[in-house]
Structures are given as structure tokens and as C-alpha cells.
C-alpha positions as CSV (number, residue, x, y, z in Angstrom):
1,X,0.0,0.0,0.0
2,X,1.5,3.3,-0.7
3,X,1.3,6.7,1.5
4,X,-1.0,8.0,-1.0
5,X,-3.8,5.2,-0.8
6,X,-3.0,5.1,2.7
7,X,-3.9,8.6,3.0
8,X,-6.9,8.4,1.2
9,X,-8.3,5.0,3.3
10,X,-8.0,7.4,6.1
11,X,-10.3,10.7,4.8
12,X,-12.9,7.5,3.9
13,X,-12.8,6.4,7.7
14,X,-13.2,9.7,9.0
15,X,-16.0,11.0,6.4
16,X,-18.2,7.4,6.4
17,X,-17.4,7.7,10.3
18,X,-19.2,10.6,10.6
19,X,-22.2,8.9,9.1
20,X,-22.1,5.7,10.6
21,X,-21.8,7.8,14.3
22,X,-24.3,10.1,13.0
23,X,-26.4,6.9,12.1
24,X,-26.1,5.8,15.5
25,X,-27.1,8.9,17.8
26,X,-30.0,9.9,15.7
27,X,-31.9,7.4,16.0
28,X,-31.3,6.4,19.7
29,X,-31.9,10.4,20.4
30,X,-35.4,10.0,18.6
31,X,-36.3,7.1,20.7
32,X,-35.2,8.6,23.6
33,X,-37.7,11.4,22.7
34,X,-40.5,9.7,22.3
35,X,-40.9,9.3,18.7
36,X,-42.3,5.3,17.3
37,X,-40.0,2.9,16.0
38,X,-42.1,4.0,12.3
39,X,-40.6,7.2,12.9
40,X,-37.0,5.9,13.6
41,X,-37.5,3.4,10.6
42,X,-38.0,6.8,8.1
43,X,-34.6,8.4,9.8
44,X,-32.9,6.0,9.2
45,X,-33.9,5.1,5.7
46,X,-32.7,9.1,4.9
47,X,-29.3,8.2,5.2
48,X,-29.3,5.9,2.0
49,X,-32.1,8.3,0.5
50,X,-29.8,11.0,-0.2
51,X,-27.5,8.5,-2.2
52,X,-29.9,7.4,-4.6
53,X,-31.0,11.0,-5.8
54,X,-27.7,12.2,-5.5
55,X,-25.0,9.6,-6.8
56,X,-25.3,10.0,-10.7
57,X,-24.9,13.9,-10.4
58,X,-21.8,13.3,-8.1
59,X,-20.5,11.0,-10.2
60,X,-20.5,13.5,-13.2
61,X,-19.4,16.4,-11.2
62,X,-16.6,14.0,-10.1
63,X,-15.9,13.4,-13.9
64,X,-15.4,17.2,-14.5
65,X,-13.5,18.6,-11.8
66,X,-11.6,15.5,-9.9
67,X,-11.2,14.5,-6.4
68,X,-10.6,17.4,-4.4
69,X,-13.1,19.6,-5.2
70,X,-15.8,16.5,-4.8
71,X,-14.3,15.8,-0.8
72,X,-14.0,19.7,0.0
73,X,-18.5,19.6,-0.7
74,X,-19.0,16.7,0.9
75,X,-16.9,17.6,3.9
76,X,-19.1,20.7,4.1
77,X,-21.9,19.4,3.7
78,X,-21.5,16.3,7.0
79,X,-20.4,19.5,8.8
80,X,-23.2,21.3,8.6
81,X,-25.1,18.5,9.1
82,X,-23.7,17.4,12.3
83,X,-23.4,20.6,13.4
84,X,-27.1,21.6,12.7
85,X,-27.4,18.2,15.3
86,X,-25.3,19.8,18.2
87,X,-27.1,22.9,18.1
88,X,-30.8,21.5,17.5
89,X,-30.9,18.1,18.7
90,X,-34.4,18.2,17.6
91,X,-36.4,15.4,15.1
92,X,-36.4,17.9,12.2
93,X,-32.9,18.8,12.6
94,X,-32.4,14.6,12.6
95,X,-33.4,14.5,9.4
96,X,-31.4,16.8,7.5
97,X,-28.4,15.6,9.5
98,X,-29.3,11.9,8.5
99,X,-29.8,13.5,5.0
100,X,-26.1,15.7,4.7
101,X,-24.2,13.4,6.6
102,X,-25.5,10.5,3.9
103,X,-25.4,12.2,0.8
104,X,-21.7,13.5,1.6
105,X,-20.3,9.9,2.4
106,X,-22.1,8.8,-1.2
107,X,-20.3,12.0,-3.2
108,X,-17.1,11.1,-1.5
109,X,-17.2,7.3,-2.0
110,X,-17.8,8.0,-5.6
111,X,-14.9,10.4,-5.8
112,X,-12.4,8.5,-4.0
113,X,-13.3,5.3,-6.0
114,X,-12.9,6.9,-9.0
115,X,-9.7,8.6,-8.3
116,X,-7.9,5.5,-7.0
117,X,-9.3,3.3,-9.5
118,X,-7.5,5.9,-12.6
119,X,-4.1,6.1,-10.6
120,X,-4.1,1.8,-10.6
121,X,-1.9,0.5,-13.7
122,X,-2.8,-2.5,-14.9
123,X,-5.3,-5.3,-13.4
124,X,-3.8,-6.2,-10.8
125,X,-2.9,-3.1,-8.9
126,X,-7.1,-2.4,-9.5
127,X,-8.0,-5.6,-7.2
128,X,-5.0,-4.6,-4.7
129,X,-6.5,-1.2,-4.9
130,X,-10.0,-1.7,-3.8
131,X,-9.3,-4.1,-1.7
132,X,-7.7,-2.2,0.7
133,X,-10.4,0.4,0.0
134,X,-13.0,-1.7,0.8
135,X,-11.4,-2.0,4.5
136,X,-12.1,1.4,5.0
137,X,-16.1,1.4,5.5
138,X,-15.6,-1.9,7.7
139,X,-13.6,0.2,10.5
140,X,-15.1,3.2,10.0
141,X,-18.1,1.5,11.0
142,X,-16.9,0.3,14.2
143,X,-15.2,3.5,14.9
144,X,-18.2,5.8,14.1
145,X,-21.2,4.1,16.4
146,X,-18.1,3.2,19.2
147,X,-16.8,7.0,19.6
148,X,-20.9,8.3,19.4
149,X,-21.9,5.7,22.0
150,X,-18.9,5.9,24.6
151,X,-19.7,9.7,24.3
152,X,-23.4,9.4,25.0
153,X,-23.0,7.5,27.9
154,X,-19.8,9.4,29.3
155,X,-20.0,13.0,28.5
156,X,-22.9,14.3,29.8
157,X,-24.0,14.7,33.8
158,X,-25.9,11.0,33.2
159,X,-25.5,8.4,30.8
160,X,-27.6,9.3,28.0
161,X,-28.0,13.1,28.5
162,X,-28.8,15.1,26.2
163,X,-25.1,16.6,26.5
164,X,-24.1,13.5,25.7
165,X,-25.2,13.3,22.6
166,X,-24.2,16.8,21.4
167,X,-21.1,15.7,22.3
168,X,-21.2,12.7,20.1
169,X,-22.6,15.0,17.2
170,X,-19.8,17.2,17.9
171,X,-17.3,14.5,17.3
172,X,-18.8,13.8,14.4
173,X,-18.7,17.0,13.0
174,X,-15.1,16.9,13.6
175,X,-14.2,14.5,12.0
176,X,-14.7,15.2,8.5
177,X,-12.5,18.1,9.1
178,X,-9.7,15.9,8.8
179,X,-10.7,13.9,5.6
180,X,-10.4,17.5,3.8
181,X,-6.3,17.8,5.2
182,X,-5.6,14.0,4.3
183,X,-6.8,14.8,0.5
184,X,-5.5,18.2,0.0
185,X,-2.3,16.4,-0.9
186,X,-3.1,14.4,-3.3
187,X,-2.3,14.9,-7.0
188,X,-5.2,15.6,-9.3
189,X,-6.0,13.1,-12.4
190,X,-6.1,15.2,-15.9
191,X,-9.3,15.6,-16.7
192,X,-10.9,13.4,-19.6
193,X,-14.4,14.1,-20.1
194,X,-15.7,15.5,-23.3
195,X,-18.6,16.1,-25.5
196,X,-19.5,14.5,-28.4
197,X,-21.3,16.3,-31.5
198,X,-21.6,19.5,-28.3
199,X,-23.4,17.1,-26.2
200,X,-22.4,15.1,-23.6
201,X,-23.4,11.1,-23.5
202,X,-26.7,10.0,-20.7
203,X,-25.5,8.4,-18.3
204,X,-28.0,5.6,-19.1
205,X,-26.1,4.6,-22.3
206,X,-23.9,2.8,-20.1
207,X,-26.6,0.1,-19.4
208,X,-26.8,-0.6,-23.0
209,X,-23.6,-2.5,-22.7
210,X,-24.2,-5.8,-22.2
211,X,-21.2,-6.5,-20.0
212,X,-22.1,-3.3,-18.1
213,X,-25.6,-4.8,-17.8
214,X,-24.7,-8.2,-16.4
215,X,-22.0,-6.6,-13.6
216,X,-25.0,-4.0,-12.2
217,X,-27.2,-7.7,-11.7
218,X,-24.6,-9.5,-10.5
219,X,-23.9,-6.8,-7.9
220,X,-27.6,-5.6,-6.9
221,X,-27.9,-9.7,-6.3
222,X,-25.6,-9.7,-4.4
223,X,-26.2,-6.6,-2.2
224,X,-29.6,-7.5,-2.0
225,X,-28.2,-10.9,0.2
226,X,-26.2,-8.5,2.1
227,X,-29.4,-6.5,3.2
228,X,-31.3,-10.1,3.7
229,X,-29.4,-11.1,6.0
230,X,-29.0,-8.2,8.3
231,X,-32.8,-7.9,8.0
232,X,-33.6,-11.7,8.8
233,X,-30.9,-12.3,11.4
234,X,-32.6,-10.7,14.0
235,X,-35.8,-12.2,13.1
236,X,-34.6,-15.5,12.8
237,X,-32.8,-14.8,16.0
238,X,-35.8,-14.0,18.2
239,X,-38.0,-16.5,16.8
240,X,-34.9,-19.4,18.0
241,X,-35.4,-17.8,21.5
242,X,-31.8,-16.1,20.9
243,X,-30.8,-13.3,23.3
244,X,-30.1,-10.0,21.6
245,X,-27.3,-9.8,22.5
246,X,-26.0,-13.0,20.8
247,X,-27.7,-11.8,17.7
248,X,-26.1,-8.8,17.8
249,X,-22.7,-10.9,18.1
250,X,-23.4,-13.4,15.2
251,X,-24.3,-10.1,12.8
252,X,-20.9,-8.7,14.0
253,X,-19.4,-12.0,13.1
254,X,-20.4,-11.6,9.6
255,X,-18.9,-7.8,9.5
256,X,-15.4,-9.0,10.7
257,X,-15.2,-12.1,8.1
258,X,-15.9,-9.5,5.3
259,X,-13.2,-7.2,6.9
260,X,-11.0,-10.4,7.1
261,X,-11.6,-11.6,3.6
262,X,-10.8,-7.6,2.1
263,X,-7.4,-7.7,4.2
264,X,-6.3,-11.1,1.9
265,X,-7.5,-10.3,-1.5
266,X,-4.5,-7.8,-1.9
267,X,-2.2,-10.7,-0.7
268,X,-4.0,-12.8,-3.7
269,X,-5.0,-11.3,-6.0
270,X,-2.4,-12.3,-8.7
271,X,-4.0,-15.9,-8.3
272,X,-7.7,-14.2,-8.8
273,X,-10.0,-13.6,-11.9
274,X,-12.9,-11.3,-11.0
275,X,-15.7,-13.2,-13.3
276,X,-14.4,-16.6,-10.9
277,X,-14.7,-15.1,-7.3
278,X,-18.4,-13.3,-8.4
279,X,-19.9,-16.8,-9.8
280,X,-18.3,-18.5,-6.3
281,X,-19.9,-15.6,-4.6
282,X,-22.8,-16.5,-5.9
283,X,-23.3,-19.9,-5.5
284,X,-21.6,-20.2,-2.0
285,X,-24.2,-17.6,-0.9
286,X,-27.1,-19.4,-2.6
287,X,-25.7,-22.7,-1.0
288,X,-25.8,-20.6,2.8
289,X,-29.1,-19.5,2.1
290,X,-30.3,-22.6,1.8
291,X,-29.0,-24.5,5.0
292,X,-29.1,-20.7,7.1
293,X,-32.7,-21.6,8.5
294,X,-32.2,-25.1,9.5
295,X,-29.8,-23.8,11.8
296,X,-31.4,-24.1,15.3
297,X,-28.5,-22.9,17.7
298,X,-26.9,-19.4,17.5
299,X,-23.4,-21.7,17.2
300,X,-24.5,-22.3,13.9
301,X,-26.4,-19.2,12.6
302,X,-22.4,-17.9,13.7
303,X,-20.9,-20.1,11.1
304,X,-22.7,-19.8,8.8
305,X,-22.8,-16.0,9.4
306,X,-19.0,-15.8,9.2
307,X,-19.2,-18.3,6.4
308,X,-21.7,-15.7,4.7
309,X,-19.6,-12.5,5.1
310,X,-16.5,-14.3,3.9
311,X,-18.3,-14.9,0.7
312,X,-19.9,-11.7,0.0
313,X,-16.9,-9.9,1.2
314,X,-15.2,-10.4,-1.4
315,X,-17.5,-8.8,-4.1
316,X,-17.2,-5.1,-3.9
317,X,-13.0,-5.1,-5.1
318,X,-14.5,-7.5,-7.6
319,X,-16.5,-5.4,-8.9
320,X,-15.1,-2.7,-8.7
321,X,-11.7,-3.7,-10.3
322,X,-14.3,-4.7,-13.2
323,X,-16.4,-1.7,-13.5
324,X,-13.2,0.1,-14.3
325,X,-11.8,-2.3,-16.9
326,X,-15.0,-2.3,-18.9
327,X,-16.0,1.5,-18.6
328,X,-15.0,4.5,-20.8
329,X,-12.3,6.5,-18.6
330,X,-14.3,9.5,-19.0
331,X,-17.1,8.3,-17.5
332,X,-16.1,6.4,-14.6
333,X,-17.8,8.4,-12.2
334,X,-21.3,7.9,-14.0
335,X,-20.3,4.8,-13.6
336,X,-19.8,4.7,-10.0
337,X,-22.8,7.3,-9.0
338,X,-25.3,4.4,-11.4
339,X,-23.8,1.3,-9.2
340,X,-24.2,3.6,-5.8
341,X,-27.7,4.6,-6.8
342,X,-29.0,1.3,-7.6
343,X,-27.5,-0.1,-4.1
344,X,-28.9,2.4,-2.2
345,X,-32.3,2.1,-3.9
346,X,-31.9,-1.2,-3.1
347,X,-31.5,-0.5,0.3
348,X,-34.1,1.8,0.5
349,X,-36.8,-0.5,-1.3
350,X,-36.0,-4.1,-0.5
351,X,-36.5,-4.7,3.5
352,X,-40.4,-3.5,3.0
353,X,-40.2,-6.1,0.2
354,X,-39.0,-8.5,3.0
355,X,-41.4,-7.8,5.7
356,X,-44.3,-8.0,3.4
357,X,-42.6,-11.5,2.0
358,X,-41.5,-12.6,5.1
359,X,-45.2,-11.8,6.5
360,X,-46.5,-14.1,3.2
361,X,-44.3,-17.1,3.3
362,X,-42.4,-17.3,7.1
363,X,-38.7,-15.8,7.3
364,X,-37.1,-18.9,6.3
365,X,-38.9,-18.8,3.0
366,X,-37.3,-14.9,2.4
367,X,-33.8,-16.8,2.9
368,X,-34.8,-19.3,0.8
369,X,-36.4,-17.8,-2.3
370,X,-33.2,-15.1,-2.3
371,X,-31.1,-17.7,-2.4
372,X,-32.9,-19.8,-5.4
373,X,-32.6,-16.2,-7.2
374,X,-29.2,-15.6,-6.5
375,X,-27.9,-19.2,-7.5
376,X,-29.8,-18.8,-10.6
377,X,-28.2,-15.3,-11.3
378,X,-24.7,-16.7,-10.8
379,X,-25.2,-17.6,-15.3
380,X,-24.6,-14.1,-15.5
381,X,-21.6,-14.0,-13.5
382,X,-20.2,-16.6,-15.7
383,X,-21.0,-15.2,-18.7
384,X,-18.6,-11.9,-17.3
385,X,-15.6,-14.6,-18.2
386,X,-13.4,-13.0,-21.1
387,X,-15.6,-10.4,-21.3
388,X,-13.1,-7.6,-20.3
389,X,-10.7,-9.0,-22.8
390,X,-13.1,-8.5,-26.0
391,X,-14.2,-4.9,-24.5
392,X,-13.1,-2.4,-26.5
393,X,-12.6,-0.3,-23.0
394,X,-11.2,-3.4,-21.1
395,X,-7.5,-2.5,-20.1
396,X,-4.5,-5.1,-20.5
């Protein structure tokens, strides 16, 4: 890893930290002021709103003017919003926090991705690449809801005073501060986006690729098993009599095996082909999906939990080492913002989709009927294979 990407991991942690703390202290501030769990459940869903509406325009802003300018918004923008937190810890104020704080760590994912994925040479410095960068949102996710919730309990008069939480807000609005230092550094890319014919190309052109097409499935399946599990867990968890605590445990199990898995791939990936590790993906998590229910005791929901994150762990360097190799240069960042928006849709959309399911056919049937989907799907991860070879963008 060199200084630069080193550099770069860091402004993530802190920026996506901000969010995930942010994430954290909302929410338990809402409840602790007397607003319903349907309340709490629309707070929360603001932090991946932002990103769906947002993404393709950061993408193409990201396109035109690079990496700095992109980080230097976005850093303003989760200021503001925590900020607006510490001095109006009030529902309203939640919201728009939940909505800056969000849409900032989206711009600046899509930024940062973009950047690191140009400066790679060659294929294998693009799996190295985002695999490290992948390890980024894995500790600032612990970092994030640890700082906010050490604060909330410790700063204040009493555990959970409302002092305590501005002080967690305050962190948070800190922290950004130092994402904009660690990139001011960095060497801007020369910028390659043009117009053809005095227009520029839709964005949407890019799903007429066929190869583009197949990678957007492949992913969005594969996300969507990401988001069924940490939606079924719990359920699956209290209905085996599990303590909550335990649950909580087995879903952090699967976090640290996808943290885990992103530390290797660097390590191997001169021994990895991207089109391979997405079709194993896929089949190992259909395979999981299947047995997941039949598991009565919490010691086996926890293997197959860290089973489950080691397989879809590896998929976002996969992809992404992919996305670039098949996509114009130019247009990398539309690139990025469509894949972004799509997740977060995704996330937005697809756990009312499995609590009316899950309502309809029993929770085991949700992990089930994913899982038929997603081993059927893995075709299209096959038919990736030689793909970036024959693409007329595909790099050597």
C-alpha cells in the first residue's frame, strides 16, 4: 500500500465515520424522545435516500472537476449537518443531519473510487487497490457508532443526557474536518471528459452495454443478500429464543469475516479472476441461504454468518476492479454514481419487500427464495468470463 492510498483510506474512515456515528445517535436520540420505531425506521432510511438521488450527479461532477473539489463539498456538507445536530438536537434537525451526513459519504465514496481506481496501472494493482479500500467502511463502521456511544453515555451529567449526545454530534462534525487535510495532498488526475457532437453522453447509455448490464445484476444480487441477512438475522434470532445480545454478536461475526476476507485479497490477487470469485460468490451464498434456516442454535447461525460474510466480502474489489476495466475512462464516475444509486435504492426498497414476504411465506422462506434467485443469477456471472478481454474499453 502506498502513502498515498494510505492517505486516502483514512479521509474515507473519517467522512463514512461521521455517518455511521451520525447513524447511530439519531436514532437512539429519537427514541429517547419519544418518537415510534415507524418514525425511527424513516430516519434512518434518509441516510441511503440522499445517495440514490444524489449519486449519478456526483458522479459527473466527479468526472469534471476530480477528487478534491468533490471531498472539500462533501466535507461541508457532514459538517453542517452534524453541526445543525449539536445545536438543534431536535427530530427535524435529525433528518437533515441523516440526509447531509448521507449524501456526503455517497459523493465522497464515488470520488475517492474513481480517483484510486484511474491512478491503478494494470489489473492487478485495480483488485490490490479496492481491496484495501474496501477496509475502509468496515472500520469506520466500528469507529463511528463506538466514539458516538462511549460519548453518549460518558459525556454528559448522566448516561444518556442530552449533553451526551451533542457531544457525540460534535465528534462527528469533527471528523470530516480531517478527511479534507488527508486529500488536499493528493495529485489531481487530468481531466478526460468531453462532448461528443456539443453534447455530452446520458448516463444511461452505459446500461446498454451488455457486459455493463450483467455486472449492475450481479452486484444488486448480491447486495440484496447482504441487506437479507441483516434484515432476517434478528428475526430469525428471536424467533430461536436467541438473546439479543448474541444476535447482535453473530451479525458482528459476519462484519469481521468480510473485513478479514478484504485484508487477503491484496495478498492474492495475482492468483484471482474477477468473473471466478463473483460466480463462487454467488453460489456459496445461494448454498448458505439454503441451509441458514435449518440452523437451530446461535453456534450455527455464527458459522454460517461468518461463512456468509467471507463470501460476500469479497465482491465489492471484484467489482469494482471490473467496472473500471469495462467502462470509458471518461465516464467512470457515471459509472460509480449508477452502481451507488442502484445499491442504495436497493437498500431503500427491498427490506419493505422482505417484511411483506416474510409476512407471506415465514422468514425462512425470504432466505430461501433469495437464495434460489441468487444461485440462478450466478449464469450471468459466468458469462462476465473473457468479457473484459473483448471490450473495446477493457484494459491489459
Amino acid at each position: 500500500m502506498t502513502p498515498e492510498l494510505a492517505r486516502l483510506i483514512l479521509a474515507q474512515v473519517c467522512l463514512h465515520a461521521c455517518m455511521a456515528g451520525t447513524r447511530l445517535a439519531a436514532p437512539l436520540l429519537a427514541l429517547r424522545e419519544g418518537y415510534s420505531p415507524a418514525a425511527v425506521g424513516v430516519l434512518l432510511a434518509l441516510f441511503a435516500l440522499t445517495q440514490v438521488f444524489l449519486a449519478l450527479p456526483a458522479g459527473r461532477f466527479a468526472d469534471r472537476h476530480g477528487l478534491r473539489r468533490p471531498i472539500s463539498y462533501s466535507v461541508l456538507a457532514a459538517v453542517t449537518g452534524a453541526s445543525a445536530a449539536v445545536a438543534f438536537p431536535v427530530f427535524p434537525v435529525l433528518c437533515l443531519a441523516a440526509l447531509l451526513t448521507g449524501g456526503a459519504t455517497g459523493a465522497a465514496v464515488i470520488a475517492l473510487q474513481r480517483h484510486v481506481g484511474r491512478a491503478a496501472s494494470g489489473v492487478l494493482q485495480l483488485r490490490q487497490v479496492f481491496s484495501w479500500l474496501a477496509i475502509g467502511p468496515a472500520i469506520s463502521n466500528f469507529i463511528g457508532p463506538f466514539a458516538a456511544g462511549l460519548l453518549i453515555d460518558h459525556a454528559g451529567p448522566a448516561a444518556g443526557s442530552l449533553w451526551g449526545y451533542r457531544a457525540a454530534f460534535l465528534l462527528m462534525a469533527v471528523l470530516p474536518l480531517a478527511s479534507w487535510f488527508l486529500v488536499q495532498p493528493t495529485r489531481e488526475l487530468p481531466s478526460l471528459v468531453g462532448m461528443k457532437d456539443g453534447t455530452r453522453p446520458k448516463a444511461w447509455d452505459l446500461l446498454k452495454e451488455p457486459m455493463f448490464r450483467r455486472l449492475m445484476l450481479v452486484n444488486w444480487f448480491l447486495s440484496s443478500c447482504w441487506d437479507v441477512h441483516t434484515f432476517v438475522v434478528p428475526v430469525l434470532g428471536f424467533e430461536r429464543g436467541i438473546s439479543a445480545s448474541v444476535i447482535g454478536s453473530i451479525l458482528g461475526a459476519f462484519a469481521l469475516a468480510a473485513a478479514a476476507i478484504r485484508m487477503l485479497l491484496p495478498v492474492i490477487a495475482a492468483h484471482l479472476k474477477e468473473w471466478k470469485v463473483l460466480a463462487f460468490s454467488m453460489l456459496a451464498t445461494a448454498l448458505l441461504f439454503a441451509v441458514y434456516p435449518l440452523m437451530r442454535s446461535a453456534l450455527g447461525m455464527g458459522i454460517c454468518s461468518v461463512l456468509l460474510g467471507l463470501s460476500l466480502g469479497m465482491v465489492q474489489p471484484m467489482v469494482m476492479s471490473m467496472l473500471h476495466q469495462i467502462t470509458p475512462e471518461a465516464r467512470h464516475g457515471e459509472a460509480l454514481g449508477l452502481r451507488l444509486m442502484a445499491i442504495n435504492a436497493s437498500s431503500v426498497l427491498m427490506p419493505l419487500l422482505f417484511g411483506s414476504a416474510g409476512a407471506a411465506v415465514g422468514i425462512a422462506g425470504v432466505f430461501w427464495a433469495t437464495g434460489l434467485v441468487v444461485g440462478a443469477g450466478s449464469r450471468l456471472a459466468w458469462r462476465l468470463k473473457g468479457g473484459i478481454a473483448a471490450h473495446p474499453q477493457g484494459r491489459p
